[in-house]
Wavefront OBJ file of the C-alpha trace (Angstrom):
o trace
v -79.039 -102.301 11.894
v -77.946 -104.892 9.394
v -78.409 -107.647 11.602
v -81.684 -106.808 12.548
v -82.861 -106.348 9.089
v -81.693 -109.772 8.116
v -83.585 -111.053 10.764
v -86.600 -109.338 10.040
v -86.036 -110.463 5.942
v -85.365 -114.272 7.366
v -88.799 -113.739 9.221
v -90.690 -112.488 5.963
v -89.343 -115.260 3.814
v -89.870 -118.071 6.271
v -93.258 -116.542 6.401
v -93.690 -116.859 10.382
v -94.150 -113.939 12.844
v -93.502 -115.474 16.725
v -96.833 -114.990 18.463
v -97.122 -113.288 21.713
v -98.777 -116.288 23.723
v -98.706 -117.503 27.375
v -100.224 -121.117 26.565
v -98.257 -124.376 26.883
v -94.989 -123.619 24.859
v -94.152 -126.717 22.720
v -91.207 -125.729 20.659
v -89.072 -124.476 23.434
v -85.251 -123.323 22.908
v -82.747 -122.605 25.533
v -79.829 -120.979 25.195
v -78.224 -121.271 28.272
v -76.297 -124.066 30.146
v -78.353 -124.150 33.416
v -81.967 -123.555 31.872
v -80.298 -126.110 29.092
v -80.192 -128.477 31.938
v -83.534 -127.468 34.248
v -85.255 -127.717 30.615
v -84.156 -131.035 30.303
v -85.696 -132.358 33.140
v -88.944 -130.020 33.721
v -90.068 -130.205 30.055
v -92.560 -132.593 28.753
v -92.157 -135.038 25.853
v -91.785 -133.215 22.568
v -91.926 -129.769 24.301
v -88.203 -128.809 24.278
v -86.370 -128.892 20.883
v -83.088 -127.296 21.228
v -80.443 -127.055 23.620
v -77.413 -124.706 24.074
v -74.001 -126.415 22.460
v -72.378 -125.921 26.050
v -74.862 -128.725 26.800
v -72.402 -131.154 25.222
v -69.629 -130.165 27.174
v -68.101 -132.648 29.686
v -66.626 -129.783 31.612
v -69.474 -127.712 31.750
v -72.568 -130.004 31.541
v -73.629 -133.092 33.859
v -76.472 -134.078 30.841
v -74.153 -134.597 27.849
v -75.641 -137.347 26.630
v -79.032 -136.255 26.874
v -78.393 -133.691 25.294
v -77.572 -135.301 22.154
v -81.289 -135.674 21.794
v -81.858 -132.412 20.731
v -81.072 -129.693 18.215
v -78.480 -127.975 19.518
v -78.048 -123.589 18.914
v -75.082 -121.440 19.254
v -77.189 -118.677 21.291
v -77.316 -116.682 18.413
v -80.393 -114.059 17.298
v -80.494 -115.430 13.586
v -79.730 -118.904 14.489
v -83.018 -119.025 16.795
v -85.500 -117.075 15.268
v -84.757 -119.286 12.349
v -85.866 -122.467 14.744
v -89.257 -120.490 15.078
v -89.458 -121.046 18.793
v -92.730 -120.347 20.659
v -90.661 -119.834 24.108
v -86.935 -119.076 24.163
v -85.128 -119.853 28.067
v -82.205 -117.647 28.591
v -79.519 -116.597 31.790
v -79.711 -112.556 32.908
v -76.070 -112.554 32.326
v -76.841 -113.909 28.129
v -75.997 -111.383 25.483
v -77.945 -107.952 26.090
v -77.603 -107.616 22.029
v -79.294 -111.496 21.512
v -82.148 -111.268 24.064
v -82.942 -107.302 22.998
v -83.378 -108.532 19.441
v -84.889 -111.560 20.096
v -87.769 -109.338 22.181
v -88.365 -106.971 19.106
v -88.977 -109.768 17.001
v -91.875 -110.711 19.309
v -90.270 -114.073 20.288
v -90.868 -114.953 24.230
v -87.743 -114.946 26.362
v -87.628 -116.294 30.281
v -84.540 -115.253 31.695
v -83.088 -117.138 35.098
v -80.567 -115.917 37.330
v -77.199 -117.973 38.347
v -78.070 -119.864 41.352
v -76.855 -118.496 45.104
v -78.381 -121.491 46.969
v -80.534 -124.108 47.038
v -83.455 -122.362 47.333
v -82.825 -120.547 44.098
v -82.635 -124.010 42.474
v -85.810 -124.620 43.495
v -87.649 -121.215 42.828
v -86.051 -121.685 39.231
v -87.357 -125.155 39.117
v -91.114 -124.373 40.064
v -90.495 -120.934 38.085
v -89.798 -123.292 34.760
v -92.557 -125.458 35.622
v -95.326 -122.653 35.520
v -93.414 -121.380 32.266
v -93.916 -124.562 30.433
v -96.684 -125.471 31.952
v -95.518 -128.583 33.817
v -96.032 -127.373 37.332
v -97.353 -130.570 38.993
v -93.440 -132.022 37.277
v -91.650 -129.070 38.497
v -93.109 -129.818 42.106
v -92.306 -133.465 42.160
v -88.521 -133.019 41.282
v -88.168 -130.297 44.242
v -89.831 -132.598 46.268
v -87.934 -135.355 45.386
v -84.851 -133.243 45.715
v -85.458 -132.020 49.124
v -85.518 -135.957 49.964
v -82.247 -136.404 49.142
v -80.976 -133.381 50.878
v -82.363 -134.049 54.423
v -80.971 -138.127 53.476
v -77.694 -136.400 52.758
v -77.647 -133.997 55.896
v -78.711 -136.498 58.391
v -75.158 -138.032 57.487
v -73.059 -135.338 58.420
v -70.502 -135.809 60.849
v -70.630 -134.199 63.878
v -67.383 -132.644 64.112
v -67.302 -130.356 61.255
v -64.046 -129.410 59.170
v -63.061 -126.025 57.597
v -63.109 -126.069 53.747
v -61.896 -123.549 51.416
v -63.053 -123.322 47.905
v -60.150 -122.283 45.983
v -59.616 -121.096 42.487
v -57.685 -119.618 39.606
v -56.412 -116.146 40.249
v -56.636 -116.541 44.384
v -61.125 -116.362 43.990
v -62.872 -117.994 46.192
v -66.361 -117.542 47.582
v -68.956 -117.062 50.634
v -72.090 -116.600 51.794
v -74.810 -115.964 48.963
v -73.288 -118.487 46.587
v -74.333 -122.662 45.343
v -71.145 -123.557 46.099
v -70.886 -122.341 49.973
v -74.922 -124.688 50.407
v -72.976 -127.238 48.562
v -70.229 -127.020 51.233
v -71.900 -126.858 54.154
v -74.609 -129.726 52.757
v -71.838 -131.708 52.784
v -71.283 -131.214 56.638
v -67.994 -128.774 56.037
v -67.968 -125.549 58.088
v -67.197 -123.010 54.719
v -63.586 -120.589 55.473
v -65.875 -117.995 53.377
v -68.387 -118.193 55.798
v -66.106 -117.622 58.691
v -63.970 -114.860 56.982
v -67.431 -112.968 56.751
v -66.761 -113.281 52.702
v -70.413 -112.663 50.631
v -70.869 -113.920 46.865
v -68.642 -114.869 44.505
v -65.124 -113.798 42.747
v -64.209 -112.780 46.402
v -60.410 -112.788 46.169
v -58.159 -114.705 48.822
v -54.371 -114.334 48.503
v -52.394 -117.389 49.320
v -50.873 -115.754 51.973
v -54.468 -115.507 53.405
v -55.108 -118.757 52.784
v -52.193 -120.268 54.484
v -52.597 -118.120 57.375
v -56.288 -118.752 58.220
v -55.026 -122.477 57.659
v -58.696 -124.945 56.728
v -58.489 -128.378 56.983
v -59.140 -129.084 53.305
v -58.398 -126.872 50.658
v -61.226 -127.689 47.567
v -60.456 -126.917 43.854
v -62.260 -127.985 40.997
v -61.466 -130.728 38.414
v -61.484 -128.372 35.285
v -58.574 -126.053 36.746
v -56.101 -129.268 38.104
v -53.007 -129.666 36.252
v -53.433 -126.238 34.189
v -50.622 -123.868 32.966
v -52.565 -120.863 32.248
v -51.299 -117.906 34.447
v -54.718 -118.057 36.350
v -53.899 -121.371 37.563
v -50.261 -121.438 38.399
v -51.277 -120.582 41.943
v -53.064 -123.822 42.574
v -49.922 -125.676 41.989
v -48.000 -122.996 43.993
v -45.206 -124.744 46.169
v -46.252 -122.709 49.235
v -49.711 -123.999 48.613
v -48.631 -127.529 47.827
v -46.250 -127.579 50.763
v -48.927 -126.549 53.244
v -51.550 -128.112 52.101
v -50.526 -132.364 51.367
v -52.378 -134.854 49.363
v -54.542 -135.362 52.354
v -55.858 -132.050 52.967
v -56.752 -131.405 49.094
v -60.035 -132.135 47.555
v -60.701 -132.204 43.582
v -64.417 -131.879 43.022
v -65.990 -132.466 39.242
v -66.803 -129.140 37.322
v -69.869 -130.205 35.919
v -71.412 -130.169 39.142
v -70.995 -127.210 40.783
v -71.673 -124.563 37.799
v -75.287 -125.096 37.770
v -78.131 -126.052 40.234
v -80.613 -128.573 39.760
v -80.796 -132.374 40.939
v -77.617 -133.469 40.259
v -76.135 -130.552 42.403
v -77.003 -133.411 45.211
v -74.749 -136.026 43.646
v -71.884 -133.411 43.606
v -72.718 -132.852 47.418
v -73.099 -136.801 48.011
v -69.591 -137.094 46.506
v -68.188 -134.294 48.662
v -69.286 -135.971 51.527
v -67.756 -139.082 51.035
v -64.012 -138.212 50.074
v -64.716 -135.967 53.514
v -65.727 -138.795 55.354
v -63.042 -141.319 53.542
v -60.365 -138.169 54.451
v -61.428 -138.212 58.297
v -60.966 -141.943 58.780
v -57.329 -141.633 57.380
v -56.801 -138.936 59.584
l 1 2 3 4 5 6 7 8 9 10 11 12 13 14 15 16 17 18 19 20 21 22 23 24 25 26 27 28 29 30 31 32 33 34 35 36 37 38 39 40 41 42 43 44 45 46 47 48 49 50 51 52 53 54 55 56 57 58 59 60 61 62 63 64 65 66 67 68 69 70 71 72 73 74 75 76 77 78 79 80 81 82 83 84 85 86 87 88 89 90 91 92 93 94 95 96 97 98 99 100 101 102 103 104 105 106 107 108 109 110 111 112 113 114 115 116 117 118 119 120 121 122 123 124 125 126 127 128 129 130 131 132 133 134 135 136 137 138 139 140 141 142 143 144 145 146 147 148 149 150 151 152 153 154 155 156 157 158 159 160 161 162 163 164 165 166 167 168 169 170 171 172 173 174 175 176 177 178 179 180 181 182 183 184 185 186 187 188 189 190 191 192 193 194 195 196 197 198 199 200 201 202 203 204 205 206 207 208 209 210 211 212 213 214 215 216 217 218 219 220 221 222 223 224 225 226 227 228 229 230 231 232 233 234 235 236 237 238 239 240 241 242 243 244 245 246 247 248 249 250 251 252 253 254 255 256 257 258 259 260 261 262 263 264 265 266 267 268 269 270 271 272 273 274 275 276 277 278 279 280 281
């Protein structure tokens, strides 16, 4: 009650009300790292003033330096009604509290789900367009983006490896998830696809893992080298025993939280340590 009361005084004082309007929004705030990211790309000139601070994270964000151009927010209620944004960009999985207030205030809030594939990526990206009113942008960057893909599929090989995806605490993933199109993009066959697995935070003991035996064992950059008790078991010496050097791949973070257009480069760089790796072989 307190907290919405000194939003509602901060709204008084400032002597702005957010208007309920579905024409081009040009002071746009997201609050979330992927529709930080989208925004960053599918907004016009001038039309997107602040950005999430997760943005400027090298772990988390492939657009760091872009955004550096902006104002950045703390996802906070108070914090962005006092930015007096006409259109505020949010995840389904961002604070119930933050987007609930944020609503009663009258301020406009999109919210985009976590991407499962590539076709959410570019739903999201044609869904941001229409929101911002850059539709004839949005379509051009999922055109261009479905370019790439077919460039990056026709070089596939044709013999195609298991991969596992394998993280702290013994998760890994299947079906239903960016990183198993991200996999298979790449021309791997996905072990989460063949163990029947669906979505994400699917856990794989290391027994499992050893005994279903991939050819490549994937973990990402963030987690390497960790001594947190969720990541002791990627240096495991079962794990490292089984699975050399040469049969472990260490793909950047950045890349594989969110989807977008640079979820291609993290495929295009997948491909090549897997083609580099079968050479060797």
């Amino acid at each position: 009650m307190v907290r919405t009361l000194l939003c509602l005084a901060l709204l008084v004082l400032g002597g702005f009300l957010p208007v309920a309007s579905h024409a081009r929004p040009m002071r746009v705030v997201s609050i979330n790292l992927c529709t930080d990211q989208l925004a960053m790309l599918v907004a016009g000139p001038g039309q997107l003033f602040s950005v999430s601070s997760l943005a400027l994270d090298k772990n988390s964000s492939v657009m760091v330096e872009q955004a550096k151009n902006y104002h950045i927010n703390h996802a906070k209620a108070e914090e962005v009604i006092r930015l007096k944004p006409d259109l505020v960009l949010a995840g389904t999985y961002t604070s119930y509290n933050t987007i609930s207030l944020l609503k009663r205030l009258g301020v406009r809030v999109e919210q985009f789900a976590p991407d499962s594939g590539f076709d959410t990526i570019r739903e999201k990206i044609l869904r941001l367009g229409l929101v911002l009113g850059q539709e004839d942008r949005a379509k051009q960057i999922v055109h261009a983006f479905d370019m790439r893909l077919s460039e990056i599929e026709e070089l596939q090989p044709k013999e195609r490896k298991v991969l596992a995806d394998y993280e702290p605490n013994s998760f890994t993933g299947g079906v239903g998830t960016l990183a198993h199109s991200m996999i298979k993009a790449a021309g791997f066959l996905h072990l989460g696809e063949e163990l029947g697995l669906v979505g994400s935070t699917v856990k794989m003991p290391l027994e499992t893992l050893i005994r279903n035996n991939p050819d490549y064992v994937m973990t990402w950059s963030q987690w390497s080298g960790g001594q947190a008790r969720a990541t002791q078991v990627l240096g495991h010496p079962a794990l490292d025993a089984w699975f050399g050097p040469e049969r472990r791949i260490t793909v950047d973070t950045a890349h594989w939280i969110c989807g977008g257009p640079f979820t291609l480069d993290a495929v295009a760089a997948l491909q090549r340590i897997y083609l580099d790796k079968e050479k060797r072989r």
